[in-house]
C-alpha positions as CSV (number, residue, x, y, z in Angstrom):
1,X,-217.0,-71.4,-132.4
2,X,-214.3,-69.4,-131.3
3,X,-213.1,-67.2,-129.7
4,X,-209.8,-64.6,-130.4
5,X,-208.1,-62.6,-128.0
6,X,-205.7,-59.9,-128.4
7,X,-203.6,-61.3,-125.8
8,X,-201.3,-58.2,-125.0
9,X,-203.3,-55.6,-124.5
10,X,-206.5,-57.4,-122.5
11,X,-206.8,-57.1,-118.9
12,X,-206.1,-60.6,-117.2
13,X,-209.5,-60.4,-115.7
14,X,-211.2,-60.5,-119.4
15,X,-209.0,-62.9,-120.6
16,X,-210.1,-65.6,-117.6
17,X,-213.5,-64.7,-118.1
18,X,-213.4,-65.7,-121.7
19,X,-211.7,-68.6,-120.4
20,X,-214.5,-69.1,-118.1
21,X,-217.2,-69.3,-120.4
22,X,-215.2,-71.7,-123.2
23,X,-215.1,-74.3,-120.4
24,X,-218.8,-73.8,-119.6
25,X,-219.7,-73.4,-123.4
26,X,-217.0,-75.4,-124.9
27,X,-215.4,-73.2,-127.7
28,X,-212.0,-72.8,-128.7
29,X,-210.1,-69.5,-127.6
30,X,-207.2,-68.4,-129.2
31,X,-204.6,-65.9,-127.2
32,X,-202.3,-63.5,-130.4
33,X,-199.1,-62.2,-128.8
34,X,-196.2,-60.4,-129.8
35,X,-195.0,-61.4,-126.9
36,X,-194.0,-64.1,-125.1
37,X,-196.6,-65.0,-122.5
38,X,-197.7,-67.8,-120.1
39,X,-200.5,-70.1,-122.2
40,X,-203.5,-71.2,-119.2
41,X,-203.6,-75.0,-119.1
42,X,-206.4,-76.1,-120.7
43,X,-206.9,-77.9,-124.0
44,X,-209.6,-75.3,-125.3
45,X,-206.6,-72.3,-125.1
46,X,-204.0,-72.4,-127.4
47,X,-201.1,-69.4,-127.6
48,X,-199.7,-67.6,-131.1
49,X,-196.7,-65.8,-130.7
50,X,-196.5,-63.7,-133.8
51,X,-193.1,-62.3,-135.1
52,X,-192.5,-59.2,-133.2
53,X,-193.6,-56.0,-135.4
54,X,-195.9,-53.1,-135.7
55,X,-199.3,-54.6,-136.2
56,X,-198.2,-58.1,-136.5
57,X,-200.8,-59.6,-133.9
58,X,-203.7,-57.7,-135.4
59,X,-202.8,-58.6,-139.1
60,X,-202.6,-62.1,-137.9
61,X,-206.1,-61.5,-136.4
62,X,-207.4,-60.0,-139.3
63,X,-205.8,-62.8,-141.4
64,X,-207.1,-65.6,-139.3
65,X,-210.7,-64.5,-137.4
66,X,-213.8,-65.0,-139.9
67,X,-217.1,-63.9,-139.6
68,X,-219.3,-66.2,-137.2
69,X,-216.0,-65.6,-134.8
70,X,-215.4,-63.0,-131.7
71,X,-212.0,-60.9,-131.6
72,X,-211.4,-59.4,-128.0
73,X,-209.3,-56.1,-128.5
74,X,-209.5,-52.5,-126.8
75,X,-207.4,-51.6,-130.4
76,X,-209.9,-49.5,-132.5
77,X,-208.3,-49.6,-135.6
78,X,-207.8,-53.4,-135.4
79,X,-211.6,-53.8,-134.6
80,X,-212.6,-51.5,-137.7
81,X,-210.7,-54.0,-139.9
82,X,-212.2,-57.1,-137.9
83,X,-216.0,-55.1,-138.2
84,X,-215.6,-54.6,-142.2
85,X,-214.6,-58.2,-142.4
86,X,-218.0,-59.4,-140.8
87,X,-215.8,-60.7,-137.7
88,X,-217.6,-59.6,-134.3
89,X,-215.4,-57.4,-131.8
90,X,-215.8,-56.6,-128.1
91,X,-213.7,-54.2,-126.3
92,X,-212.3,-55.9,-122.7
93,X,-214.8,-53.0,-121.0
94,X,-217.8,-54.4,-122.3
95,X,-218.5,-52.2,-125.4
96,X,-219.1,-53.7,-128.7
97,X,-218.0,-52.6,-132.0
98,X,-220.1,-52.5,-135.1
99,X,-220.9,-50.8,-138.1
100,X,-223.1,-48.8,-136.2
101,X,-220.7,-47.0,-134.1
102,X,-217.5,-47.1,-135.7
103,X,-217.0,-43.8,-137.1
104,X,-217.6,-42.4,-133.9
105,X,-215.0,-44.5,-131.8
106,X,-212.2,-44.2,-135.0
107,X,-213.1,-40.5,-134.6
108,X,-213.1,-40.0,-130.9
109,X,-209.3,-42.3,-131.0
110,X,-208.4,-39.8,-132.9
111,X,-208.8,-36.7,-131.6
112,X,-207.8,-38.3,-128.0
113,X,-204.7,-39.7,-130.0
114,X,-204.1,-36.4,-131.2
115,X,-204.8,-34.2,-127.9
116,X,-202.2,-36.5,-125.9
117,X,-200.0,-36.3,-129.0
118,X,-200.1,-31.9,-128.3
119,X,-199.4,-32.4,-124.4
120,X,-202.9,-31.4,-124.0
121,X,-204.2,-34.3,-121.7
122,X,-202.6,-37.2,-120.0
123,X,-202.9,-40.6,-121.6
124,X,-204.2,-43.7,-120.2
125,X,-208.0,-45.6,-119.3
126,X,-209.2,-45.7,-115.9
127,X,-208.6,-48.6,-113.9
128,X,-210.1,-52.1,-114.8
129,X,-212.6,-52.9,-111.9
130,X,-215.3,-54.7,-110.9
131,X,-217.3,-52.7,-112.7
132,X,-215.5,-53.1,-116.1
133,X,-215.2,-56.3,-115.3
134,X,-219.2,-57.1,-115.2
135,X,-220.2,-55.4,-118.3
136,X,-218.0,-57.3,-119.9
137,X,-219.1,-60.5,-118.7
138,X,-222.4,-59.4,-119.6
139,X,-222.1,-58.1,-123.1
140,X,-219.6,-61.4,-123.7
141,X,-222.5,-63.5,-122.5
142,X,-224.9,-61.7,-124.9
143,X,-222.6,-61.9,-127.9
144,X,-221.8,-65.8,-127.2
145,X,-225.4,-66.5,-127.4
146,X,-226.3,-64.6,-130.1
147,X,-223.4,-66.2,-132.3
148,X,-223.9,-69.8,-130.8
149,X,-227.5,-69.3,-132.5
150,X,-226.1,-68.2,-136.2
């Protein structure tokens, strides 16, 4: 199995806990960047650095991640295209994205996207705390079993 994250945008927190659980579980994680970042030294992690670009990291996500797999990404376009793909995706808060549900989160992006676009509210998700941090681990945990089993 394994295990995708996308690596700019996911809280250091998530991306250790992930960690956490591949050297428990023993799966393979894969860390997509457009960026340049430090790769954690273990044999199960290995680092892409895509070209720098709009999108490049998800389209190499959506490219490379097949169903049986788990893409971490708070990006609710990207998880949309991971969802109609058969790829399961889990935000780095703990909330999973399925068919079920993802009208509702492409429509609620998008009137947020649109309200900060008009100046009419402030941008930005509350702090990631301990709190994020356990639902997380909790709906990860889930999701690991439940693919572990087919």
């Amino acid at each position: 199995m394994r295990v995708w994250i996308d690596a700019d945008a996911c809280p250091r927190a998530a991306k250790d806990q992930v960690i956490k659980f591949a050297l428990k579980r023993k799966f393979e994680v894969v860390l997509v960047a457009g960026q340049s970042q430090v790769k954690p030294a273990f044999a199960c992690v290995q680092l892409v650095v895509v070209p720098s670009g709009p999108d490049a990291a998800d389209d190499y996500l959506v490219e490379n991640a097949v169903p049986g797999e788990l893409v971490i990404c708070s990006d609710v376009p990207l998880a949309d295209r991971l969802v109609k793909k058969g790829v399961v995706a889990l935000d780095p808060r703990g909330r999973e994205f399925d068919e079920r549900n993802m009208g509702e989160r492409l429509a609620v992006r998008n009137l947020l996207t649109d309200l900060r676009d008009q100046g009419q509210m402030g941008g930005g998700q509350a702090a990631y705390g301990e709190k994020e941090r356990q639902a997380f681990a909790n709906t990860l945990d889930r999701l690991l079993t439940k693919l572990s089993r087919g």
